[in-house]
BALOBA-1460 file (C-alpha; in Angstrom, 3 decimals):
// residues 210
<rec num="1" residu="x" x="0.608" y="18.955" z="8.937"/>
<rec num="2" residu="x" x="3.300" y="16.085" z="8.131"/>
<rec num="3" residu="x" x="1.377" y="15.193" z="4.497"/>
<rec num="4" residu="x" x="5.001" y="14.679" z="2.654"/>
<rec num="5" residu="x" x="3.704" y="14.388" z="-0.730"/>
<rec num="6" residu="x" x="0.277" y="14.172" z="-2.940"/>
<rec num="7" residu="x" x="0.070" y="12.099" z="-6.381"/>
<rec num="8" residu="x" x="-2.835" y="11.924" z="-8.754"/>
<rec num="9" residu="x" x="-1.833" y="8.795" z="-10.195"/>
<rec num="10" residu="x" x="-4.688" y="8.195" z="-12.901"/>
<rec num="11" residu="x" x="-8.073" y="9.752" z="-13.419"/>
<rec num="12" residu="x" x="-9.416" y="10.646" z="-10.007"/>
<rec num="13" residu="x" x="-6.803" y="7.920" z="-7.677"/>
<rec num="14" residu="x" x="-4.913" y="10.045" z="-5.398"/>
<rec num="15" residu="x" x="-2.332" y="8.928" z="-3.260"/>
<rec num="16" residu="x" x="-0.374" y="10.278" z="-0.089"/>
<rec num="17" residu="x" x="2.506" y="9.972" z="1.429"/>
<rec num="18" residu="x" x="2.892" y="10.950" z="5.605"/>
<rec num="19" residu="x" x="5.849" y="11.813" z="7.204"/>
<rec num="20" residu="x" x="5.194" y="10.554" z="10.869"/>
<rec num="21" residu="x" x="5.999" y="13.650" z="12.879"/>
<rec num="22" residu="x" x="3.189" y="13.457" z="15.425"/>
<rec num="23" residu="x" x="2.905" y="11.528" z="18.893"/>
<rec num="24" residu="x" x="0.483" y="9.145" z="19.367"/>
<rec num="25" residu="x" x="-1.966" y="10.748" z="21.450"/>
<rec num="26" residu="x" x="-1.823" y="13.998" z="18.959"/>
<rec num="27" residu="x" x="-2.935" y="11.291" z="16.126"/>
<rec num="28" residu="x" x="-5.786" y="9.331" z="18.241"/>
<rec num="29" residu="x" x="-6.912" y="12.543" z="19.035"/>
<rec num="30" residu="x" x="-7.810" y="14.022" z="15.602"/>
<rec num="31" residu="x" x="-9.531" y="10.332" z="14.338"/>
<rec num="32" residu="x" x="-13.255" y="9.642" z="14.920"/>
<rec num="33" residu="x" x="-11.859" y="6.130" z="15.836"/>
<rec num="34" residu="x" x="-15.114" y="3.119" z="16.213"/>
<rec num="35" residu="x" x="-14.934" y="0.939" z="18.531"/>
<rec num="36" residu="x" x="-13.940" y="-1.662" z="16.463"/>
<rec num="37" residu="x" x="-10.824" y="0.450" z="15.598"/>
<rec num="38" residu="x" x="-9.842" y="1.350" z="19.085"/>
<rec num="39" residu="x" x="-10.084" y="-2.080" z="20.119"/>
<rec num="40" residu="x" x="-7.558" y="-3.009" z="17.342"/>
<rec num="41" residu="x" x="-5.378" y="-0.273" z="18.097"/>
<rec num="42" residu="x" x="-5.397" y="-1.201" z="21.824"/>
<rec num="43" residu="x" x="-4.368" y="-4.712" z="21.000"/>
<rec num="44" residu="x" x="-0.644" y="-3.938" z="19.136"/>
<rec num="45" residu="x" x="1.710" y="-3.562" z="21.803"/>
<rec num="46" residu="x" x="4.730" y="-1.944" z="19.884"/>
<rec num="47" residu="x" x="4.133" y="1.697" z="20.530"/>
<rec num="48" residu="x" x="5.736" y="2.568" z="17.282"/>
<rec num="49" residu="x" x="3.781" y="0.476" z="15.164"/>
<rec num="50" residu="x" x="0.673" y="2.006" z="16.899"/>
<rec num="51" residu="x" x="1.874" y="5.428" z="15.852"/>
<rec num="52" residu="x" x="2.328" y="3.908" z="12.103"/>
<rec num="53" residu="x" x="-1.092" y="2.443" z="12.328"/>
<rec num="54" residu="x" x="-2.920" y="5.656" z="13.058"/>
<rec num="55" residu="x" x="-0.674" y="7.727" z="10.579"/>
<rec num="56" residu="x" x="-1.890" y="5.230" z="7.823"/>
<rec num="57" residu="x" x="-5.727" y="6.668" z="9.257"/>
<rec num="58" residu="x" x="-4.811" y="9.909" z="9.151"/>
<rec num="59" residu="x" x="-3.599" y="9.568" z="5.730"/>
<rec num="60" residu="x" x="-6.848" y="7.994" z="4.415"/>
<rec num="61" residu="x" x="-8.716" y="11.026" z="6.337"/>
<rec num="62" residu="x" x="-7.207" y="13.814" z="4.402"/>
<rec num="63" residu="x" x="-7.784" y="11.584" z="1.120"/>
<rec num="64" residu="x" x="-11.368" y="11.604" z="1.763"/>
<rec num="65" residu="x" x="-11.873" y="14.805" z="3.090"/>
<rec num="66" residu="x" x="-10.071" y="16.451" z="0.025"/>
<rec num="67" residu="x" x="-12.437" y="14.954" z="-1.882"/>
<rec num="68" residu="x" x="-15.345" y="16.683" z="0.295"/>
<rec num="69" residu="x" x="-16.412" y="13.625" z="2.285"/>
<rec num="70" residu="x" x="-17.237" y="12.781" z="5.521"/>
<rec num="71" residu="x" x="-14.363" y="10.229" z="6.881"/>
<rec num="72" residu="x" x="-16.613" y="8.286" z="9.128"/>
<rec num="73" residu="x" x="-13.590" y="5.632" z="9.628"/>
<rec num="74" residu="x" x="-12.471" y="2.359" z="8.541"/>
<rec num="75" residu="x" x="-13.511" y="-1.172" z="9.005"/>
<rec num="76" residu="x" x="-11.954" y="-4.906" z="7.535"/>
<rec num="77" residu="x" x="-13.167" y="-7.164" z="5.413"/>
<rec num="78" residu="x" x="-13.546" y="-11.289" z="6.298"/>
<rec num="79" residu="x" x="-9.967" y="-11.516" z="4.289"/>
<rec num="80" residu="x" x="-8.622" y="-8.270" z="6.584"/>
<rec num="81" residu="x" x="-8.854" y="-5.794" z="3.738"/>
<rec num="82" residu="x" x="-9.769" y="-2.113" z="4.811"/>
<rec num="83" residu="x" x="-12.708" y="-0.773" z="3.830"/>
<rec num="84" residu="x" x="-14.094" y="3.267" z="4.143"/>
<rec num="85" residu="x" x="-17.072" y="2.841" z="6.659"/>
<rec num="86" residu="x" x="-20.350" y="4.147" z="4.913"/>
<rec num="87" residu="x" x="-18.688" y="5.158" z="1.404"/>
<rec num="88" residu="x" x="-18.176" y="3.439" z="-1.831"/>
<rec num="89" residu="x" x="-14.853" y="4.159" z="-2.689"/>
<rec num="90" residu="x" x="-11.828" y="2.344" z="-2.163"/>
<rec num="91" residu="x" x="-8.730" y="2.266" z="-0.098"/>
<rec num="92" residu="x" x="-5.335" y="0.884" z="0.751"/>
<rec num="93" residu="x" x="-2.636" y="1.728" z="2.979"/>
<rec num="94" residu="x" x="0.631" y="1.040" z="3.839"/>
<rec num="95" residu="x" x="3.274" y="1.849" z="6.340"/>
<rec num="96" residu="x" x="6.765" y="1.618" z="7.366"/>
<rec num="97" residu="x" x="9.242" y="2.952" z="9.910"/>
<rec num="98" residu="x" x="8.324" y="6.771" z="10.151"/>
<rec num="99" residu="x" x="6.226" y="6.758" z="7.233"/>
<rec num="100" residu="x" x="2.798" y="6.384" z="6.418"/>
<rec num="101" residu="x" x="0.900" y="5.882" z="3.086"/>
<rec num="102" residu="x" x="-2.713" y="5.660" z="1.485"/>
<rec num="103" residu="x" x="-4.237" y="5.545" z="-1.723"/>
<rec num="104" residu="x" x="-7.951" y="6.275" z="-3.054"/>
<rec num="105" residu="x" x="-10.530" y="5.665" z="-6.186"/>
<rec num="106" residu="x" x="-13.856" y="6.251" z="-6.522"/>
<rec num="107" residu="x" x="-14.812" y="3.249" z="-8.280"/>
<rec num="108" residu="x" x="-12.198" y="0.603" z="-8.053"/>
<rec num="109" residu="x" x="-9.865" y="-1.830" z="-6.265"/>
<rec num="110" residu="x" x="-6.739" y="-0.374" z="-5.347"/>
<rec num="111" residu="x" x="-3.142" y="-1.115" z="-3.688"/>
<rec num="112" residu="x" x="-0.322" y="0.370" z="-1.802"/>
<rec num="113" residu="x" x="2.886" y="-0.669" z="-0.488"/>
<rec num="114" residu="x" x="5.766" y="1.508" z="0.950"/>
<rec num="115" residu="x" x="9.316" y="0.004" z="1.445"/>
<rec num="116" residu="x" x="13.170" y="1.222" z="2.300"/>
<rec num="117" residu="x" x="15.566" y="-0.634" z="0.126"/>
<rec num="118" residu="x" x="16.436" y="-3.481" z="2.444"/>
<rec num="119" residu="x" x="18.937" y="-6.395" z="1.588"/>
<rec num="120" residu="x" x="16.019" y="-8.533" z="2.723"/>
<rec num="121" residu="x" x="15.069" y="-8.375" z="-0.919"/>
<rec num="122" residu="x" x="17.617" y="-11.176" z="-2.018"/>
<rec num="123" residu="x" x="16.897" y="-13.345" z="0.883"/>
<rec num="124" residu="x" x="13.300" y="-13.690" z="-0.170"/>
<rec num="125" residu="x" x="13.849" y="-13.479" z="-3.905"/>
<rec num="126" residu="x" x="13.011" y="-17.856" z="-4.373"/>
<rec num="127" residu="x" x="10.005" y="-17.373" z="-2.551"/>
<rec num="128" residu="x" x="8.359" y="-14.013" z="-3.898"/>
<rec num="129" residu="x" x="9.782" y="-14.225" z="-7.715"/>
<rec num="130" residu="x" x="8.854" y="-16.039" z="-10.602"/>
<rec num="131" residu="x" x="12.059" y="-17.356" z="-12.435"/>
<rec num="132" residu="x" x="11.622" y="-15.056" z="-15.306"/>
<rec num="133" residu="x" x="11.667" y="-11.748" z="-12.993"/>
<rec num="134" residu="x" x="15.200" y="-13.489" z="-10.825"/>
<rec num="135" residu="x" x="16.556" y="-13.236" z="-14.132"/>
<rec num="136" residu="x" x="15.147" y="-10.341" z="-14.844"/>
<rec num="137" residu="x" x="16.239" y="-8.144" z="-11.650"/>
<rec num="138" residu="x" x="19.774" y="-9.921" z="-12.056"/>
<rec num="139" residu="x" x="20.751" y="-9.387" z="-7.875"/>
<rec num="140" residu="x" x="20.333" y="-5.854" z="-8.368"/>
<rec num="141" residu="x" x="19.009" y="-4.532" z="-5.054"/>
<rec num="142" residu="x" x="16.889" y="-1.381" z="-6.474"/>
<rec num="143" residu="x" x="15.373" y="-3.573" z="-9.193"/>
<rec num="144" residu="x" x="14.422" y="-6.454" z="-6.270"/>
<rec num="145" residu="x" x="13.195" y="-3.601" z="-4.559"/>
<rec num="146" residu="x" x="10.572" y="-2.726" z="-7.926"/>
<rec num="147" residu="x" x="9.312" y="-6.428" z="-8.178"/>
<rec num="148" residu="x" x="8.634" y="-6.490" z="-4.124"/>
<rec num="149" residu="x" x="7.018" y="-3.512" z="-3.812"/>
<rec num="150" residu="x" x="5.069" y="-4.133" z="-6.742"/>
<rec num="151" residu="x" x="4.121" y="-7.045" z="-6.133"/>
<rec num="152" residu="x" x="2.739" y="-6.287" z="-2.792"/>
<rec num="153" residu="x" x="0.896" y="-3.360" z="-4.372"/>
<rec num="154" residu="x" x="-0.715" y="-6.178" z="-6.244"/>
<rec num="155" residu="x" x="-1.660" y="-8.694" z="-3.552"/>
<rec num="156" residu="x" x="-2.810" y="-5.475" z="-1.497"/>
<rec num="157" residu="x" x="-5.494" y="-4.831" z="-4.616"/>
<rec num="158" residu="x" x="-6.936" y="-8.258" z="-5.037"/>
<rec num="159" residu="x" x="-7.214" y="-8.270" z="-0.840"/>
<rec num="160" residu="x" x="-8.177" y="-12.156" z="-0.708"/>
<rec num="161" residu="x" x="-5.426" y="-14.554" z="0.923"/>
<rec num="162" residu="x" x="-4.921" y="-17.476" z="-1.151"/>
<rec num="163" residu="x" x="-2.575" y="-16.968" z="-3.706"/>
<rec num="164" residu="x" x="1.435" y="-16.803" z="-3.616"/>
<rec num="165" residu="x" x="3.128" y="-14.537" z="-4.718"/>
<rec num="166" residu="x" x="5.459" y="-16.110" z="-7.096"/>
<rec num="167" residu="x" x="2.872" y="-18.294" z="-8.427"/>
<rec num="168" residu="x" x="-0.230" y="-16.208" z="-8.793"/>
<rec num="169" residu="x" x="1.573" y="-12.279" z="-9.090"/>
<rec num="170" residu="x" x="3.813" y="-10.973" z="-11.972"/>
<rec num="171" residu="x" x="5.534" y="-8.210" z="-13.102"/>
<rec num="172" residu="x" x="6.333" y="-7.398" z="-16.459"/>
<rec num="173" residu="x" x="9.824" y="-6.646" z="-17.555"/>
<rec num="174" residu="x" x="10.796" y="-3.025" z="-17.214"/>
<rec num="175" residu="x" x="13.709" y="-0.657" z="-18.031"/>
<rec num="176" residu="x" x="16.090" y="0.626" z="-14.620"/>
<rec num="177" residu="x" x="14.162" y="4.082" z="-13.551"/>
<rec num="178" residu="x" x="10.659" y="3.490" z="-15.284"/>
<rec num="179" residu="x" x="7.841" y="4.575" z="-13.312"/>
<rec num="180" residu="x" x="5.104" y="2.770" z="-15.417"/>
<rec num="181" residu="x" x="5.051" y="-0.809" z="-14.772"/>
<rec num="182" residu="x" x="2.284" y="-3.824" z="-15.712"/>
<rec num="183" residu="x" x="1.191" y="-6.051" z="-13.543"/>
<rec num="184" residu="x" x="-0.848" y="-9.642" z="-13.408"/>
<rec num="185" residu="x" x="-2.892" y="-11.387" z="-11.448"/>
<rec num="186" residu="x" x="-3.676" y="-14.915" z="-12.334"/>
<rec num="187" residu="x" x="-5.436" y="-17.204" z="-10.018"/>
<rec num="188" residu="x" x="-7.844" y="-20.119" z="-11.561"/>
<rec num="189" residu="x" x="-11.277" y="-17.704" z="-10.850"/>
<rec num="190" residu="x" x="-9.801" y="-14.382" z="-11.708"/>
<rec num="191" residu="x" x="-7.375" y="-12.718" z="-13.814"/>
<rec num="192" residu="x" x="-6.475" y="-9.211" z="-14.330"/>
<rec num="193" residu="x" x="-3.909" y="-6.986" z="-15.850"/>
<rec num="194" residu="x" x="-2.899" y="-3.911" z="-13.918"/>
<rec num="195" residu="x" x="-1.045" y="-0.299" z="-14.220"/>
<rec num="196" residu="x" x="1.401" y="-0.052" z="-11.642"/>
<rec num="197" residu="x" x="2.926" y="3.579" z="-10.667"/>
<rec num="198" residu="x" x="6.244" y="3.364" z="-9.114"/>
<rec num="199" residu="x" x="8.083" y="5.792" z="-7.493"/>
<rec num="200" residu="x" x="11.033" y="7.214" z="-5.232"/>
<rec num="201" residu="x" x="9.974" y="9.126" z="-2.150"/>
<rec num="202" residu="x" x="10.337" y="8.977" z="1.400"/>
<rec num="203" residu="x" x="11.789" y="6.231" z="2.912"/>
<rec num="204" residu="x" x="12.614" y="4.429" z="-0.558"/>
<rec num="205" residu="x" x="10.241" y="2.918" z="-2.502"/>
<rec num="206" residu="x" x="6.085" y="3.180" z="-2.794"/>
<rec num="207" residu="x" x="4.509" y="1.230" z="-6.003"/>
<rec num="208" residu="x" x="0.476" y="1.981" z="-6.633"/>
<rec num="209" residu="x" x="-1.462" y="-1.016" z="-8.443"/>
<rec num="210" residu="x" x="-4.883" y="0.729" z="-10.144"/>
């Protein structure tokens, strides 16, 4: 089994981390995939990115079946957030070249994002970062890397579409290396302050709002 790394990140959220090692057909094989699913899977053409999108199911499987459930599958909200079909508990995922990753809770809201350090960070540092955090990550590449992943963590756990991130997502100042970050959301109808685990594995970067 590729599972590259398990993290209890707070109280019972556990998160994984999947090196892609399998083929396709190996992964599409082991999934009770619905109908729904296999029609989504059907339409993305990139063969990779259908290998990444059925690690990120097979990740979410062996979260729920560690905790002794029945994976029955996953379905999408109306804003395209996933949801565990028939179960209570909640989910996020997250993938990038070779690499797959998921997170679950019992009880609440969460988000993933996995990234390799990228120089695309400074290109879409006007668009993604409040002044405060430009300043803040002074060009440095890793600490770009931090406030992107983060953030995305972020947008991943509030799931709903309108908001920016620069305007409605923030980051709190934090030391080079910390692991422990706090997050915001702040949109007119909702506001919330968030624990964000950060962390170096796999390809680079994965951050865990919670």
């Amino acid at each position: 089994m590729p599972l590259q790394q398990t993290l209890l990140l707070h109280d019972d959220c556990v998160a994984v981390l999947w090196k892609i090692e399998e083929e396709e057909a190996t992964l599409r094989a082991s999934l009770p995939l619905t109908a729904v699913e296999l029609a989504e899977l059907d339409s993305i053409r990139h063969p990779a990115q259908r290998t990444e999108w059925l690690a990120c199911r097979a990740a979410v499987c062996e979260l729920v079946e560690s905790q002794g459930m029945i994976y029955a599958g996953m379905a999408k909200d109306e804003h395209g957030k996933p949801f565990l079909i028939g179960q209570e508990a909640h989910v996020s995922i997250s993938h990038t070249l070779g690499w797959a990753a998921a997170v679950w809770h019992p009880e609440r809201a969460v988000g993933i994002d996995i990234e390799p350090f990228r120089s695309q960070f400074g290109r879409v540092v006007p668009r993604v970062l409040s002044d405060d955090e430009i300043a803040d990550a002074g060009g440095n590449l890793s600490r770009l890397a931090v406030y992107w992943c983060a953030k995305e963590a972020l947008y991943k756990l509030y799931g709903k579409r309108q908001l920016t991130f620069r305007e409605h997502l923030h980051v709190e100042p934090f030391e080079d290396g910390a692991e422990w970050l706090v997050g915001h959301v702040r949109l007119p109808d909702y506001v919330a302050k968030l624990t964000i685990r950060c962390y170096l594995a796999g390809p680079g970067l994965v951050a865990v709002a919670l």
